[in-house]
C-alpha positions in Angstrom: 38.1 -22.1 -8.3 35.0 -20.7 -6.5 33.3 -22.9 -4.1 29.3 -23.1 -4.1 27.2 -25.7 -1.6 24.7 -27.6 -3.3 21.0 -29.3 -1.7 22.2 -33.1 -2.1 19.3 -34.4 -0.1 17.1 -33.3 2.6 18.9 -31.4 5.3 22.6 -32.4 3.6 24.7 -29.7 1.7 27.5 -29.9 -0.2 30.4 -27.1 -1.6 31.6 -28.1 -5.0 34.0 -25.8 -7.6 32.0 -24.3 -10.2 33.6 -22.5 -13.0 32.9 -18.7 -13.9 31.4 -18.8 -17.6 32.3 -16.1 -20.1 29.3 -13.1 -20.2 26.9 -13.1 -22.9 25.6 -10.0 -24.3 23.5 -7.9 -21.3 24.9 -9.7 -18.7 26.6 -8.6 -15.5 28.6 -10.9 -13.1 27.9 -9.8 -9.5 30.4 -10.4 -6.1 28.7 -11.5 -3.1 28.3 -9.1 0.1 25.1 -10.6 1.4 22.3 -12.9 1.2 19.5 -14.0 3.1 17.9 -17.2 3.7 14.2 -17.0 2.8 12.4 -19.1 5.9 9.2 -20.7 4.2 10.1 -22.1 1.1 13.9 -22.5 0.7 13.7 -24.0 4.6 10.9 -26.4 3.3 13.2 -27.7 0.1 15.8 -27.7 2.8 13.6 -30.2 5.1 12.2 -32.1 2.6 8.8 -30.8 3.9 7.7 -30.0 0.1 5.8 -31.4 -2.5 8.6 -30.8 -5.0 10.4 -34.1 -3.2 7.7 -36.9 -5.0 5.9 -34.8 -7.4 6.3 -32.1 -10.5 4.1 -29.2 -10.7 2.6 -29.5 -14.1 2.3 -25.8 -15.3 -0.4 -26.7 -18.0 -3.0 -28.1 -15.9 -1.8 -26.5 -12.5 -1.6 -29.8 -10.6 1.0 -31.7 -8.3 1.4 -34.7 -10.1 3.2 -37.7 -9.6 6.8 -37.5 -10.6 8.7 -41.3 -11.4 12.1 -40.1 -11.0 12.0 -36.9 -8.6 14.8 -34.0 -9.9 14.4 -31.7 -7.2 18.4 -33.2 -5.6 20.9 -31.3 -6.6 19.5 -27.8 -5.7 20.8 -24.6 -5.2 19.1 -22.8 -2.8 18.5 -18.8 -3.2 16.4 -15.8 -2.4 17.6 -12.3 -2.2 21.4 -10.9 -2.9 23.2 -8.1 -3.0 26.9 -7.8 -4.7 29.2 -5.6 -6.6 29.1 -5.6 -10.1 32.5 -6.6 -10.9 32.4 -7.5 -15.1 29.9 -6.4 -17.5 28.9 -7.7 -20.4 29.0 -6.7 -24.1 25.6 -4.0 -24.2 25.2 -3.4 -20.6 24.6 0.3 -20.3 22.7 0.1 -17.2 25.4 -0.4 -14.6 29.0 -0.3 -14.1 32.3 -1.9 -12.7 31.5 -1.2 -8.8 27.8 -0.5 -8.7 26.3 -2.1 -5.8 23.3 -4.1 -6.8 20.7 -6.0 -5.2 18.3 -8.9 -6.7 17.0 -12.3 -6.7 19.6 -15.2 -6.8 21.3 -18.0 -5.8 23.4 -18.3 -2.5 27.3 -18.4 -3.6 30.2 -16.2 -4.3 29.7 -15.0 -7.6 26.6 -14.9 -10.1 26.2 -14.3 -13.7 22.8 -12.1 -13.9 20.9 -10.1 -17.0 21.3 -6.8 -16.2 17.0 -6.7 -16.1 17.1 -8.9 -13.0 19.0 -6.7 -11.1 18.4 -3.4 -9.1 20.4 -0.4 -8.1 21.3 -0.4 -4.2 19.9 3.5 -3.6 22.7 5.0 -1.7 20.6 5.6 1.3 20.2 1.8 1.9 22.0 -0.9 3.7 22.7 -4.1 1.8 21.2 -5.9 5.2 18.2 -3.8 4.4 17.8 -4.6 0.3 17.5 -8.1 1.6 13.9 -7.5 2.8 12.7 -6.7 -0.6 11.5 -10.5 -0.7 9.5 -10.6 2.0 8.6 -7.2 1.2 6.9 -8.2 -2.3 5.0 -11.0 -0.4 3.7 -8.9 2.3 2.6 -6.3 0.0 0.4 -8.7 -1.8 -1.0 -10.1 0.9 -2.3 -6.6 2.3 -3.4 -6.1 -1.4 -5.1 -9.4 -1.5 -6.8 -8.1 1.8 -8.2 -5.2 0.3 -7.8 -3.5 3.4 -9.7 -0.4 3.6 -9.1 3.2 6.0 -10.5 2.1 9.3 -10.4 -1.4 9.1 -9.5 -3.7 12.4 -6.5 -6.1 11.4 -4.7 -9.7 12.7 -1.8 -11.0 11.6 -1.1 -14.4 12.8 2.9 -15.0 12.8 4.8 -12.5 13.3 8.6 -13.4 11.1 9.8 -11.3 8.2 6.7 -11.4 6.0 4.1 -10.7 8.9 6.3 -7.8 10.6 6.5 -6.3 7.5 2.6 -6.3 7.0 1.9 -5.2 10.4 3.9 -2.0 9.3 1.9 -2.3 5.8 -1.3 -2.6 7.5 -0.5 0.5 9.3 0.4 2.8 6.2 -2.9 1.2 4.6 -4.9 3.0 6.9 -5.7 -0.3 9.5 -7.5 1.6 12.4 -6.1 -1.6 15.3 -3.9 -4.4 14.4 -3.8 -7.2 16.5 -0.5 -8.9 15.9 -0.3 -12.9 16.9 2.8 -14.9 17.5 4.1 -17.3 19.7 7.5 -15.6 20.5 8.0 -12.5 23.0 10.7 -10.9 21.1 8.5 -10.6 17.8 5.7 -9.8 19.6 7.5 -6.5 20.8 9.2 -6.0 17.7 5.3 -6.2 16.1 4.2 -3.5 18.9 7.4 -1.4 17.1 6.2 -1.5 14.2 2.8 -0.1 15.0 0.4 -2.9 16.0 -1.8 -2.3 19.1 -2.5 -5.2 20.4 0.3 -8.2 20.5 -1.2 -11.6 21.6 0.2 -15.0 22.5 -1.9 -17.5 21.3 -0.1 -20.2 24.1 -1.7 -18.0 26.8 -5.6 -18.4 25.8 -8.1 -18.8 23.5 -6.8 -15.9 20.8 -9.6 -15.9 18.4 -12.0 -15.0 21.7 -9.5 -12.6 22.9 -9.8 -10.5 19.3 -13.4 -11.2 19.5 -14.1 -9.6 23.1 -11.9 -6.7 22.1 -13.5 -5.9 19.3 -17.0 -5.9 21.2 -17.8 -9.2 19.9 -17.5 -8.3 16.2 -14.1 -9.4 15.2 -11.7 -8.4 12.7 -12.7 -7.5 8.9 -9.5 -9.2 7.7 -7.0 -11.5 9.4 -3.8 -12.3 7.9 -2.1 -15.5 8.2 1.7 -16.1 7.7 3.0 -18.3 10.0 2.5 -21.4 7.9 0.6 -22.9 10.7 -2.7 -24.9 9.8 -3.2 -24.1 13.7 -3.1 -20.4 13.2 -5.3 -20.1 10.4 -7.9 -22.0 12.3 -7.6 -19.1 14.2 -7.5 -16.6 11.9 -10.5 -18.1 10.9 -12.0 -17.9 13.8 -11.2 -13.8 14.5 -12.9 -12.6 11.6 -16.3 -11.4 11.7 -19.2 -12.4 9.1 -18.4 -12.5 6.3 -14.8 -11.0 6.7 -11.6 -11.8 5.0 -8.3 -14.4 5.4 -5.4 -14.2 3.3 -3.3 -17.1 3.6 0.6 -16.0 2.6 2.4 -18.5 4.0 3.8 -22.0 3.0 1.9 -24.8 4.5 3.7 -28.1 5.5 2.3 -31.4 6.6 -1.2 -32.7 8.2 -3.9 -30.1 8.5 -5.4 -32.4 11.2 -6.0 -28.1 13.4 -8.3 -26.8 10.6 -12.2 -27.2 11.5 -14.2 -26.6 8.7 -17.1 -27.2 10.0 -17.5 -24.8 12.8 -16.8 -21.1 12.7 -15.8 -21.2 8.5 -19.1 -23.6 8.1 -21.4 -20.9 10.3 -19.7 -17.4 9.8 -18.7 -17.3 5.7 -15.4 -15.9 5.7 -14.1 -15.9 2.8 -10.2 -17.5 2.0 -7.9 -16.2 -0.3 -4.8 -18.0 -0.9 -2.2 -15.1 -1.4 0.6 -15.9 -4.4 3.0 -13.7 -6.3 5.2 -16.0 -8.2 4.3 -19.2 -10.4 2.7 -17.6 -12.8 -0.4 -16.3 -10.7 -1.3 -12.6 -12.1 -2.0 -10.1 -9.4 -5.8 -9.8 -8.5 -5.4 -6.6 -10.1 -3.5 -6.9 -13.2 -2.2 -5.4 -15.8 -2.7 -2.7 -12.9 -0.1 -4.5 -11.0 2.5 -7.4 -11.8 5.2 -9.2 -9.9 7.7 -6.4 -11.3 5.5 -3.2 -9.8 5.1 -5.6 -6.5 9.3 -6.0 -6.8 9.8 -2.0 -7.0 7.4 -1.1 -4.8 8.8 -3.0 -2.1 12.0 -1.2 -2.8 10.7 2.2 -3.3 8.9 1.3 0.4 12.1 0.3 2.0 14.2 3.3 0.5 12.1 5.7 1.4 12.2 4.6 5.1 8.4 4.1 5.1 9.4 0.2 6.2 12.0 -0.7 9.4 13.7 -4.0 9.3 15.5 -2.6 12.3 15.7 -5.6 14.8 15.1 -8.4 12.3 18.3 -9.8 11.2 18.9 -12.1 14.2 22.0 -13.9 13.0 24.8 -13.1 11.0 26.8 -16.1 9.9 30.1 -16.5 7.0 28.9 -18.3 3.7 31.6 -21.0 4.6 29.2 -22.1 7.2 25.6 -22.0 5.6 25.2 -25.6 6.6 25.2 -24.1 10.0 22.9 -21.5 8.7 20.1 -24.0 7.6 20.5 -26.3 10.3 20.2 -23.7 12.9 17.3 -22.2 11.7 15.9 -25.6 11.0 16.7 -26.3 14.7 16.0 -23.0 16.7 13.1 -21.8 14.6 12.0 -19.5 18.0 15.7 -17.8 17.7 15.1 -16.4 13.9 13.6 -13.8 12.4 16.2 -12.8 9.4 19.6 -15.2 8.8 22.1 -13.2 6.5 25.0 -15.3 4.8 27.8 -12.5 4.6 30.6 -13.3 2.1 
């Protein structure tokens, strides 16, 4: 029987034999060629570092509540796939035995998928590359949440998947200077690849100044934040000019002892906007857009070669050792950008 690892407990995986159930009607069971290991939120049910541990998010009244007896352990933990299509199910007219497809599930050898959930790989795509469609979805509705605007001056605060992507986003947008901000060197010059003008180290000096001075005092009319740092957005904060414009798209963990609110948010009115595409939250602009046109977007984007992911997958390592995977990342957080499981 197949083998699939399981969330036990924070930071402890398991493999266990799971059974392959029959196919119901418009379902297709996929083979594993590749996954990848989303960095915010699957790493944060991975650590523990997540609300989900004590509490249950009560989708009627939108609140964190307290939970009596947690369910989060077992969990299987998942992002984006991409397999062969190897059985189809009574009604499926969409794919075939062979078709390479990519989509949204769980990490392990096989899945059992509605044929709906799933996309065509184009032909002129990489599996590696479909992976990006998930942190292609979230930078896309981060620069729409930014409403950015031919000439306007950019920052992107953390520079992994997500924040490379929208420094490339930015650009097609019509962002007249990015400032891209990160703590690593390597993303940094992967940022400048991708288009951004400026790449800053916020360890060297006071970043938010830096931004400020370059843009003759001014700052930027939108900063993006996506490192998950409350540090960052402080800063992010801080870089925009009256008035201006942060979108926070990242997943925040922990105290947020860094963020000031009474200085430059208290004096210069930015104006936050928490940027979510999933649980239920419409687009700002729906029925215009939805999670779905977000999803093929992305994939149109990335197809069309108008997005590089060239230089992001950093590690390549055998779905027998995803406990590896996690820990590593978990571990060497300055060494990451994109971990694939290959199968």
């Amino acid at each position: 029987m197949p083998k699939e690892f399981v969330l036990v407990a924070p930071r402890t995986i398991e493999f266990r034999e799971y059974s392959e159930p029959p196919l119901g009607p418009g379902e297709v069971r996929v083979r594993s060629i590749v996954s990848g290991i989303k960095h915010g939120t699957e790493m944060a049910l991975y650590t523990g570092d997540t609300p989900f541990l004590t509490q249950r998010f009560d989708l009627e009244c939108r609140l964190f509540l307290p939970e009596d007896n947690p369910t989060l352990y077992p969990h299987h933990l998942g992002s984006w796939l991409v397999g062969e299509v190897v059985e189809v199910g009574p009604g499926v007219t969409r794919f075939r035995v062979g078709d390479l497809v990519h989509g949204g599930l769980v990490h392990r050898p096989t899945n059992v998928a509605r044929a709906e959930q799933l996309y065509p790989l184009a032909p002129n795509m990489s599996p590696e590359t479909a992976l990006f469609t998930d942190p292609a979805l979230f930078a896309l509705n981060a620069v729409h949440d930014a409403q950015l605007k031919l000439g306007d001056v950019v920052a992107v605060f953390g520079l992994g998947a997500i924040g490379l992507l929208a420094v490339q986003m930015a650009r097609l947008n019509g962002a007249m200077r990015i400032f891209a901000v990160d703590l690593i060197e390597a993303r940094r010059n992967l940022a400048r690849r991708y288009g951004a003008d400026d790449a800053l180290d916020p360890a060297a000096g006071d970043v938010a100044l830096a931004i400020k001075r370059a843009t003759r005092n001014r700052g930027v009319d939108v900063a993006m934040e996506i490192s998950g740092s409350y540090a960052a957005l402080h800063q992010a904060i801080r870089s925009v000019q009256v008035g201006g414009r942060v979108v926070a798209a990242s997943y925040y963990k922990g105290s947020a002892a860094p963020l000031s609110l009474g200085a430059e948010w208290h004096h210069n009115r930015p104006t936050l906007i928490s940027s979510m595409a999933v649980w239920g939250c419409p687009h700002r602009l729906y029925p215009l857009w939805d999670l779905e046109r977000l999803e093929r977007t992305a994939i149109d984007l990335l197809e069309r070669g108008l997005l590089s992911t060239e230089g992001m997958v950093t590690q390549r390592i055998p779905y027998e050792r995803a406990p590896e995977a996690y820990a590593f990342i978990a571990s060497h957080p300055d060494e990451t950008i994109k971990v694939v499981l290959t199968y």
